[in-house]
C-alpha positions as CSV (number, residue, x, y, z in Angstrom):
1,X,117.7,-148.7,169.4
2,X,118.2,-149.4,165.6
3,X,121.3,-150.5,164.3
4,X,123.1,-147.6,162.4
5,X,125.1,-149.7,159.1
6,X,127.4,-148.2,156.8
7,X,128.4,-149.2,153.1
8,X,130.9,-148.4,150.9
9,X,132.2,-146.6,153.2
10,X,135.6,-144.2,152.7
11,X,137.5,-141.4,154.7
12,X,134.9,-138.8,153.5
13,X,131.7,-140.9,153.0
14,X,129.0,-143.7,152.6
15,X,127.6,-144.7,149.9
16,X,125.0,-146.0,151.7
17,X,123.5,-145.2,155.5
18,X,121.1,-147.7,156.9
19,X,118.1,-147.0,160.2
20,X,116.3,-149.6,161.3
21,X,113.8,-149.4,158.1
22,X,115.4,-146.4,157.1
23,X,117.8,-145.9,153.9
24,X,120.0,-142.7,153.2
25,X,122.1,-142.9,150.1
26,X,125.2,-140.1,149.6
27,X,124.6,-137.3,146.0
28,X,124.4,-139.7,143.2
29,X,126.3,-138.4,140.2
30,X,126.8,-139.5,136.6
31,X,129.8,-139.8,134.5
32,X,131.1,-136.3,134.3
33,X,131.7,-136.4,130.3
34,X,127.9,-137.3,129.6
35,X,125.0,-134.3,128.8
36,X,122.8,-134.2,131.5
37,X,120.0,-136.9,130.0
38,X,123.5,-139.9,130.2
39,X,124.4,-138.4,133.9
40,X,120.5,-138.4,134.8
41,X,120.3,-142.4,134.0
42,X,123.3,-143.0,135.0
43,X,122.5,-141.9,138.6
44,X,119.2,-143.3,138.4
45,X,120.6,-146.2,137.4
46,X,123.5,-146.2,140.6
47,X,120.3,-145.6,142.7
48,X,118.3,-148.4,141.6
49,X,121.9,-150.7,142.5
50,X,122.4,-149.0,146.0
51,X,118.4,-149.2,146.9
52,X,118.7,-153.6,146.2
53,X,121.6,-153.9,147.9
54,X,119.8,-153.1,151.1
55,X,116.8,-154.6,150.4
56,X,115.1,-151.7,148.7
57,X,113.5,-150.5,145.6
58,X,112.5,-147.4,143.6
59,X,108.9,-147.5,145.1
60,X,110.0,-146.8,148.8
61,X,111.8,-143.8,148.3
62,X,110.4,-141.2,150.4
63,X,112.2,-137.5,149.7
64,X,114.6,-137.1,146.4
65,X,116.3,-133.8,146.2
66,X,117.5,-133.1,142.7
67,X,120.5,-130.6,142.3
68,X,121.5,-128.8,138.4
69,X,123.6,-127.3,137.8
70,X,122.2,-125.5,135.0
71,X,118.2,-125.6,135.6
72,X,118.3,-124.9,131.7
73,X,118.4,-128.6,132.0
74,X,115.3,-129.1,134.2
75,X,113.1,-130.2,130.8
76,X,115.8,-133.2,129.7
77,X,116.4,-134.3,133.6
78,X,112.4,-134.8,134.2
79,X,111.9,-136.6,130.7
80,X,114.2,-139.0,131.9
81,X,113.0,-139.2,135.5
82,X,109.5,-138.8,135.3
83,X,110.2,-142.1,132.4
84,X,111.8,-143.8,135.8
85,X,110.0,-143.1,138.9
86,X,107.1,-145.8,139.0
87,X,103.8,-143.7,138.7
88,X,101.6,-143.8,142.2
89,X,105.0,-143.8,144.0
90,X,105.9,-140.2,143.5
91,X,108.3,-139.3,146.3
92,X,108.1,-135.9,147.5
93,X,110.8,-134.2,145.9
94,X,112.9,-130.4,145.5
95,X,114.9,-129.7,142.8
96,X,116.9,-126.8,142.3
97,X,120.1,-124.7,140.8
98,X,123.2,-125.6,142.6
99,X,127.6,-125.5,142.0
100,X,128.4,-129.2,142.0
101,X,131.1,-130.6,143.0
102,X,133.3,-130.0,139.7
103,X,132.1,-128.0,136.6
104,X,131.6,-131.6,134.9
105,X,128.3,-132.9,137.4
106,X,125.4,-131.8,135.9
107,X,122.9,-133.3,138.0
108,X,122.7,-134.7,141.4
109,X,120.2,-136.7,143.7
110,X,120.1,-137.5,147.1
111,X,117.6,-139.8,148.3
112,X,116.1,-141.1,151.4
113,X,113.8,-144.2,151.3
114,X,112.5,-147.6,153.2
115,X,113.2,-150.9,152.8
């Protein structure tokens, strides 16, 4: 059986949960003062960091699920995702209108991939 490995790991949470090949990172969020475009890089950005660490990159994510709080916001988020995700490696992917965690969050992603 595959080796189950924990990163930044607290009381509540990791940051990142590892399979065998399989990668789970926790809701990526950005810095709650930013609009949603400076959140939306910002946990794309945190993504991109957590996928090396383990040996992983943008192209082997499998599933993102995209949370807004406001799906007013759904144009500015996808300019600066679609602008990120490496065309021909599309994950799937859901997005949808959710209450964050404080007011502040704008957006959120969760991802699964492969290293």
């Amino acid at each position: 059986m595959a080796e189950i490995t924990r990163h930044h790991t607290n009381a509540r949470m990791s940051q990142i949960v590892t399979h065998g090949d399989m990668i789970y990172l926790a809701g990526q969020v950005g810095s709650p003062e930013a609009d949603v475009t400076q959140q939306t890089k910002d946990c794309l950005a945190q993504i991109d960091t957590l996928l090396a660490e383990v040996g992983s990159d943008k192209t082997k994510i499998l599933q993102c699920t995209i949370w807004l709080a406001d799906m007013a916001d759904f144009a500015a988020m996808n300019a600066i995702w679609d602008a990120w995700v490496p065309q021909g490696h599309t994950p799937a992917r859901a997005c949808g209108e959710a209450k964050l965690a404080t007011p502040d969050y704008k957006v959120e992603f969760l991802i699964t991939a492969v290293k």
